[in-house]
Structures are given as C-alpha cells and as structure tokens.
C-alpha positions in Angstrom: -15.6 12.3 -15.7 -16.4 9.5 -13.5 -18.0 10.0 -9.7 -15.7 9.1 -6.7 -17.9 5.7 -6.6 -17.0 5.0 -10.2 -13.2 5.7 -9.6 -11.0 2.6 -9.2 -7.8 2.4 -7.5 -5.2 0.1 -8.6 -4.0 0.5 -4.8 -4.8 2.2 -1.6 -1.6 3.8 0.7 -2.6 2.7 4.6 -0.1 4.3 7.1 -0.1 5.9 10.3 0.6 9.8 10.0 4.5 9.9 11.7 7.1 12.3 10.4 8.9 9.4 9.2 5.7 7.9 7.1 4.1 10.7 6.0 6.8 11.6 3.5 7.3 8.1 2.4 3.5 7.7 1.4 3.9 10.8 -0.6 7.1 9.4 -2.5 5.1 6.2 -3.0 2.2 7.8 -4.3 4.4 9.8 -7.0 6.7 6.4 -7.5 3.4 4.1 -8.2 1.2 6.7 -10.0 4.0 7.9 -12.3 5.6 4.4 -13.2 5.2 3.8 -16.5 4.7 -0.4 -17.6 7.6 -1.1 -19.4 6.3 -3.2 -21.9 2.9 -3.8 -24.1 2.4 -6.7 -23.1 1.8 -5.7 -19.5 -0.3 -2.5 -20.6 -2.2 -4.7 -22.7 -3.0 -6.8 -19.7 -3.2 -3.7 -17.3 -5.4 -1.8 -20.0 -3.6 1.4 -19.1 0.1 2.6 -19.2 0.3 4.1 -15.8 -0.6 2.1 -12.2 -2.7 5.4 -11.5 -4.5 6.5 -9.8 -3.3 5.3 -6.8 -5.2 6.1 -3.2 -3.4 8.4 -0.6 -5.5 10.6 1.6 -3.6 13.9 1.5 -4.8 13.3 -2.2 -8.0 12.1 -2.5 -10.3 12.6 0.3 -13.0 15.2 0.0 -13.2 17.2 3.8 -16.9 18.1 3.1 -18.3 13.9 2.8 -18.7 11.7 5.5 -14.6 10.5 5.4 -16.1 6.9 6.9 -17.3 6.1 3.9 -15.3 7.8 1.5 -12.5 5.3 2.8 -14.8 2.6 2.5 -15.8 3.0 -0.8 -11.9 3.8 -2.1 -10.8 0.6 -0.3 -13.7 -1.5 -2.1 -12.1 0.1 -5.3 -8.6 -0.4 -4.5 -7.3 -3.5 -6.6 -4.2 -3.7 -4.0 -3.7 -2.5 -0.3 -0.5 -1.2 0.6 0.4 -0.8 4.3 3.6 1.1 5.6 4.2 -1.1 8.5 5.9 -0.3 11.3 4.9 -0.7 15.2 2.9 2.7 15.0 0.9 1.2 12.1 -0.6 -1.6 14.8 -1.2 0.7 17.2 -3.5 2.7 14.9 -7.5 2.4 15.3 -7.6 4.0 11.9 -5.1 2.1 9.9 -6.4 -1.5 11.5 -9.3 -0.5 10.8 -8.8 0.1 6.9 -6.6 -3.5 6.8 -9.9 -5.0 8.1 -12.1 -3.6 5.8 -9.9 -4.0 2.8 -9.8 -7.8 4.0 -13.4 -8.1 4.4 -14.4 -6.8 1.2 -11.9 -8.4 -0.8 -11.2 -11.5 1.2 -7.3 -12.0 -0.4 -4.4 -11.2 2.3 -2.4 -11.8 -1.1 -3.8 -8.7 -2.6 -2.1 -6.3 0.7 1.9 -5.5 0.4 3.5 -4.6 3.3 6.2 -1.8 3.3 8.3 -2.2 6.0 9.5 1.4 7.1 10.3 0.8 10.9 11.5 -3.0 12.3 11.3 -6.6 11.2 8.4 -8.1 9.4 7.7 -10.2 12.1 7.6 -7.4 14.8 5.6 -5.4 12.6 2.8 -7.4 10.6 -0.3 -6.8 11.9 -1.9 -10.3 12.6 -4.5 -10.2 10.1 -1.8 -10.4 7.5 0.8 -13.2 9.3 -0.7 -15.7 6.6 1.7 -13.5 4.2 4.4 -14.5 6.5 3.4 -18.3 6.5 2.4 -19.0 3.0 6.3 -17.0 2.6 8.2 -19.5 5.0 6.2 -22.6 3.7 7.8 -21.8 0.5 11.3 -21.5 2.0 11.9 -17.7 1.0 11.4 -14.4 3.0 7.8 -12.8 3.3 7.1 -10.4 0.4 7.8 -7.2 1.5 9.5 -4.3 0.5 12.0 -3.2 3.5 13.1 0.1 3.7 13.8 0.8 7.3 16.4 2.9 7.7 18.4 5.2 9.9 16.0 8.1 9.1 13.6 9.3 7.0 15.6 10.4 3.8 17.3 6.9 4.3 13.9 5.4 4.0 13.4 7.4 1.0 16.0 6.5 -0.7 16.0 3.2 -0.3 12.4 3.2 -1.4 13.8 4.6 -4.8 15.9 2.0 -5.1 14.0 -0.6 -4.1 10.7 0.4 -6.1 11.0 -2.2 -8.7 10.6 -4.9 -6.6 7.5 -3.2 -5.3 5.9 -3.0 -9.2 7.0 -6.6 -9.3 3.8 -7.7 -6.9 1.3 -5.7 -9.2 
C-alpha cells in the first residue's frame, strides 16, 4: 500500500466550500474517478484504466496531520489542477492559495482546467490563470473551460453530466 507521499493524483479538485460547489466537487470526483478510458490505446498511454484517484478534500485529507502540508504534498502529486471558478473561488485565501502553489511547483498554467460554476470566464479567472484566456483568444477560439453555470445547483449538476466529456478531453 503506498504512503500519502507516494500517492499520485491524476488531479486535484480546488473550490471554495458554497452550497452550490460543494456538491458539484463531489459529482466531479465520482464523474473523473469512475470514468473508464475508452480505448487501449489511451490506457496504454495512461498505464491505468481509471483517471483515479482523483484529489477532493472531503476524501482525502487526514484531520490528525498538519492539513498545510498534506495539501501541499497532494498538489505536488496532482498531475492536473482543477478549479471550480466562480467569484467566491477569488475571494478565497485557501483556494488562491492552492492555485499558487500548484503553479509554483509545477510551473504549467496549461496543466489547471477551470470549471466555471458561477459567471463568465473572464469575470471569474483568477489572474494567475488569464494566460489560459490569452493563449485561448490568440488562437481564435474560446478559453478551455468547461461551463456549467446554471440557474441552480442541480442545473449545474446536470450540465456537468452532460458536459463531462469535454472535461476528459483536456486529460
């Protein structure tokens, strides 16, 4: 059984704890960690058949360790950052502070995929990921993102159901 420093994440969930986020995290989690690669070719390449174990703190964290460096140490082993973005999610010490330290360890904005749950990319992208949003317009298309704001929370949810392939398609 490997140690929590020995476990590696193909991606870590970043979002601010609202009503309308926490239950989308959870569907996410479930969605990525029970996904199975639909070919051989890509299980081949990912050496595994399932994009799990993915990071989500209801999951994972251990309440007894110093939670500091827990996070640390998951986000240094998280292949991908995903961030449910929404205004809340800038306002956040915790969550800017995970962005930033999933940036300076792995030094690839191209390796974080925003979620929009609440507003417009634009409104919402925290500034340490805009060069998602530039490299995007230089290319002529819109940012990659998967954008699921909706009316409520089950409307979220459902679009995230529906939209979940294109979120696989960034892995």
């Amino acid at each position: 059984m490997k140690t929590e420093k020995e476990k590696k994440y193909s991606a870590f969930i970043s979002y601010k704890h609202t009503d309308r986020d926490v239950p989308i995290a959870k569907k996410l989690h479930r969605l990525i960690e029970y996904f199975l690669l639909p070919s051989r070719q890509l299980r081949k390449r990912f050496k595994k058949t399932f994009l799990r174990p993915v990071f989500l703190d209801t999951e994972e964290l251990n309440p007894g360790k110093d939670l500091s460096e827990q996070l640390k140490s998951n986000l240094r082993n998280s292949e991908w950052l995903i961030i449910l973005a929404c205004p809340e999610y800038q306002n956040s010490i915790y969550c800017m502070e995970e962005l930033r330290y999933f940036l300076e360890y792995h030094k690839d904005v191209n390796r974080i995929i925003p979620v929009i749950t609440d507003g417009k990319s634009e409104d919402v992208y925290p500034k340490e990921i805009t060069p998602l949003l530039e490299n995007d317009r230089n290319k002529n298309r819109d940012p990659l993102a998967i954008v699921i704001s909706g009316e409520n929370k089950e409307e979220n949810i459902d679009k995230l159901k529906t939209k979940n392939l294109g979120l696989f398609a960034t892995f």
